[in-house]
N, C-alpha and C positions, 0 to 999 in steps of 0.2 A: 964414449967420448963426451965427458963433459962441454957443456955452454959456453959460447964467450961470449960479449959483447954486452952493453946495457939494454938492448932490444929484444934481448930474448926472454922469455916468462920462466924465471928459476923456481915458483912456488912447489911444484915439484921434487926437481930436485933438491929446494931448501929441507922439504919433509922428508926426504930418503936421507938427509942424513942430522936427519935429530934436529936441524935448524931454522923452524920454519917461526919467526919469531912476529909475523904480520898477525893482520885482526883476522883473517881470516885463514880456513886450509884450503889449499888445491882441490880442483875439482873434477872428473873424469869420469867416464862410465864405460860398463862393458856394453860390449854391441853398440856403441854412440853413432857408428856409423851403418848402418840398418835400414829395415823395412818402415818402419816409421819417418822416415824422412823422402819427402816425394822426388828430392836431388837423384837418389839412391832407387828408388823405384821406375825412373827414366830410363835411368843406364841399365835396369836390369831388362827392362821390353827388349833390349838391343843383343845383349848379351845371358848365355850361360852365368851360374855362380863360379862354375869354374874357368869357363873364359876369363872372369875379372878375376882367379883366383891366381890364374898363372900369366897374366898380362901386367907386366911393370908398370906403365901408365896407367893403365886402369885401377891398380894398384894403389897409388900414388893419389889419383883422383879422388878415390872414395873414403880413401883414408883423412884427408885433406877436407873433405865436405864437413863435417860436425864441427871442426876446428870455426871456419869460416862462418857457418851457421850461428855458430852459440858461445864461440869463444871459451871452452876448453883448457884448461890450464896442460894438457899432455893429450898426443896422438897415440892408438896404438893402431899397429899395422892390420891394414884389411885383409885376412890369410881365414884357414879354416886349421882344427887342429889336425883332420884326419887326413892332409896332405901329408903329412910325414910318412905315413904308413906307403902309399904309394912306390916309397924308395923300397920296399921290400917287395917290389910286384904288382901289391895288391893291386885290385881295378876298385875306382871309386868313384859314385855318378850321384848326382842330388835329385830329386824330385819334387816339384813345389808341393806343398801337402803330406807328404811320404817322407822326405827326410835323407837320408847318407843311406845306399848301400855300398856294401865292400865284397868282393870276389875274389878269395884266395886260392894260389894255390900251392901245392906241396907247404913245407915246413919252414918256418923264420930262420932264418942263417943272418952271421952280422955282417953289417954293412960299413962303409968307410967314408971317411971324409969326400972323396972322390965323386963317390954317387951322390951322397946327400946334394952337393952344390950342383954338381948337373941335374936332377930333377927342379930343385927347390930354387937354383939361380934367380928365378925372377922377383922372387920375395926378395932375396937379400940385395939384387941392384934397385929394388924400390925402395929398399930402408936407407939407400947409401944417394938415392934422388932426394927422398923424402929428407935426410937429415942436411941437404944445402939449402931446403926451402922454407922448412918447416918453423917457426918462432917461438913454437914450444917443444920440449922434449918429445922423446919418440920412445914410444913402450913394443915391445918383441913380445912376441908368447907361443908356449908351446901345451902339447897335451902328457899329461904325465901317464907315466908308464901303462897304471892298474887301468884309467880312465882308455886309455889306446886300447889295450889288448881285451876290454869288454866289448869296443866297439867292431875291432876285428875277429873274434872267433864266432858272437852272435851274427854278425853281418847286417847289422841296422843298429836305430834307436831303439832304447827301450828303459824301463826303469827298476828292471831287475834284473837284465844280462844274465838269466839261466844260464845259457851254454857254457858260458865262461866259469862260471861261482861250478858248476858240474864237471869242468877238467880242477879245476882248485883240490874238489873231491876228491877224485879220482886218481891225480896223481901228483900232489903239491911237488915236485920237482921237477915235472915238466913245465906246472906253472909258473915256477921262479925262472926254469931256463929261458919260457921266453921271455918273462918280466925285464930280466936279465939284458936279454938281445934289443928289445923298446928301450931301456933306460939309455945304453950306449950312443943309438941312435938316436933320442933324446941330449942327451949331454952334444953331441956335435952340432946339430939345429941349433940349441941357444949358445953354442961358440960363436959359430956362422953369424947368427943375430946379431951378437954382442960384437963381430969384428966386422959388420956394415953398419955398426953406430948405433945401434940401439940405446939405451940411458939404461933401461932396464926390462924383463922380462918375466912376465909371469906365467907361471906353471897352473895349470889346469889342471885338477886330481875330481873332474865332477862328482864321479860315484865310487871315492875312497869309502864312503858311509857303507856300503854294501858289504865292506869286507868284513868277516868275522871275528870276533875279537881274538880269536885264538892265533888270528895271522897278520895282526893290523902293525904289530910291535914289528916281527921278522920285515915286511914290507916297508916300513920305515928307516929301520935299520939297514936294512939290504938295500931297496931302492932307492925312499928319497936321501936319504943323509947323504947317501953317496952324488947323488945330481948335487945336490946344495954347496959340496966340496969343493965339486965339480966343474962350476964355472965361474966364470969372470967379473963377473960384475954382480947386482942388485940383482937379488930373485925373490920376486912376490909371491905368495898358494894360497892357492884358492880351491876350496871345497865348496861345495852348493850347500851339503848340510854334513854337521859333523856333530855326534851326541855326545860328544865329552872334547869341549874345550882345552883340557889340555894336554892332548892328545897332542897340540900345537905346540905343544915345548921342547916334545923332540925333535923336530922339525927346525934344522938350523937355516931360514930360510930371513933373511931380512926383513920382509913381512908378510901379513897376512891378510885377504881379503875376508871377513865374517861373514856368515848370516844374518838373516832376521832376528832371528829366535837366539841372539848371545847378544846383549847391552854391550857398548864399548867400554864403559866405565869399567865392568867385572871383565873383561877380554883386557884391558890395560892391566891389572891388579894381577890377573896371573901368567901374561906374557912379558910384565916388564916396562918398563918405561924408555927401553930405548929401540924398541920393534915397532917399525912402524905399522899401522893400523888401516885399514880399507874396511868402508861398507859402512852401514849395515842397513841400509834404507832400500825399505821393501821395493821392488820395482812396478809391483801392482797399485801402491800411493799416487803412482805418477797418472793413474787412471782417473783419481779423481776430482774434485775441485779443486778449479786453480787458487783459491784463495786457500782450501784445505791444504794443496801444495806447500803453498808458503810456510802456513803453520809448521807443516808437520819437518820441512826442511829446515825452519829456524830452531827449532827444537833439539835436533841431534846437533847440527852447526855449534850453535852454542853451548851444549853442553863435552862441547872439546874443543872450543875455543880458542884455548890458549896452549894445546897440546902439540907440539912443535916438530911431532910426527905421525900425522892426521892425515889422512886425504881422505875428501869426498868423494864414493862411489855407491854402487847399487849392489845391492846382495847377492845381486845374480843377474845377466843380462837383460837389459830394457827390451820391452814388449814390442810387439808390431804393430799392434794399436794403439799406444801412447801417442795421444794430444803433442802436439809440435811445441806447441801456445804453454805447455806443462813442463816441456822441459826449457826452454826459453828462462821460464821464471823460478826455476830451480838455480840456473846458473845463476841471473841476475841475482837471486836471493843470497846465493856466498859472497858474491861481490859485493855486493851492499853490506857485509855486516862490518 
């Protein structure tokens, strides 16, 4: 649901659609609302991750904190990705230090619009709070497919999901059947999203890089092309690392968040000039000097400038020990140009 009114911050949405014609681009970050902010470290002494995961207020609040902090040019909602999975069963518990585990049992069968919204309701009545209150757009996000079904058949974090890449092996159609089964239930999540007001939503594909190139094409074609078809509105992706950029071309996804390690100038030249762009500034920069901050954020800022579908973000979510004081003057730095 588009903006109305002169009071609301369009920088955003002027960039999702090719028309962002100020001196400066929008500015946003993954994880803005996090460990680093001692707002967010309060409310966690009081509560679980997942208390504030499935509690609408609490929802609302946290999401709402980095806006009020640092001014923000878009929200995205405070959710986790591996809450989806939940709708199939699974059991999921975090551990400070340790991370997501999941405990499945029997086999993935698909699910229905039905259950999505009764587990997940509290997300979507906080995007449908958050978008009466909020003054800037409101971003939705989900986990995609390959990225979900690493985290559920290994049953934690990790940075090479054996278990998973070992059924791929073993028996690539059971692995597409359930890629299959995620993506559906995927595709519903960001309907849900996008019909309590979200503006837009981005797909999470973290450890797409893992998969082999002998399947990266079928998983494209199979999986995401079909999500991208698939919903309603602006869909962002984002990969943590991806060795061949244009791998992003098949990908009919509105835009892209980069990496470090891709230049936007060369990421503009072979996705096009009317895909919008995200990233690509390192999130470990924000560790250090605030004056090197500056530098280093007027540097990318300006050298897309005048690119009218830009936004500022990080390569991959902000740290838990980033300087308050560093991101403060990140923002201030785009506003000022």
């Amino acid at each position: 649901m588009p903006f109305e009114g002169a009071s609301m911050n369009k920088h955003f949405l002027d960039a999702l659609s090719n028309e962002n014609f100020s001196s400066r681009p929008p500015v946003w970050l993954m994880r803005q609302a996090g460990r680093y902010m001692h707002e967010y470290q309060a409310i966690r002494k009081k509560h679980t991750f997942l208390d504030l995961c499935y509690n609408e207020e609490l929802i609302c609040k946290v999401t709402k904190m980095p806006i009020d902090a640092f001014g923000f040019d878009a929200a995205i909602v405070f959710s986790d990705i591996l809450l989806l999975l939940e709708v199939f069963g699974v059991k999921l518990s975090f551990t400070e230090g340790v991370g997501p585990r999941l405990y499945s049992e029997g086999i993935l069968r698909a699910i229905d619009k039905e259950q999505i919204h009764k587990k997940l309701s509290p997300v979507y009545n906080a995007c449908r709070l958050l978008k009466e209150d909020l003054s800037v757009p409101l971003i939705g996000f989900a986990g995609a497919p390959f990225t979900l079904l690493c985290y559920l058949i290994d049953g934690k974090s990790s940075t090479h999901f054996s278990k998973a890449l070992t059924l791929l092996e073993k028996s690539r159609e059971e692995f597409f059947r359930q890629l299959i089964l995620v993506k559906d239930a995927v595709i519903l999540h960001i309907h849900a999203q996008f019909e309590a007001g979200c503006d837009a939503v981005q797909l999470f594909d973290t450890w797409m890089n893992l998969l082999p190139k002998a399947v990266i094409d079928e998983y494209i074609d199979t999986i995401l092309v079909d999500i991208c078809k698939n919903v309603t509105g602006p869909l962002l992706f984002f990969s943590k690392s991806i060795s061949d950029i244009s791998i992003l071309q098949k990908i009919p996804a509105q835009g892209f968040s980069l990496p470090a390690n891709y230049a936007l100038t060369d990421a503009r030249r072979v996705l096009g000039k009317d895909v919008v762009l995200q990233g690509n500034f390192a999130p470990e920069l924000l560790l250090e000097d605030s004056s090197f901050v500056v530098e280093q954020v007027k540097k990318i800022a300006q050298t897309m400038q005048h690119d009218p579908s830009y936004i500022f973000n990080l390569a991959h979510g902000i740290l838990p020990n980033t300087p308050r004081k560093n991101v403060e003057m990140l923002v201030q730095t785009i506003k000022n140009l």
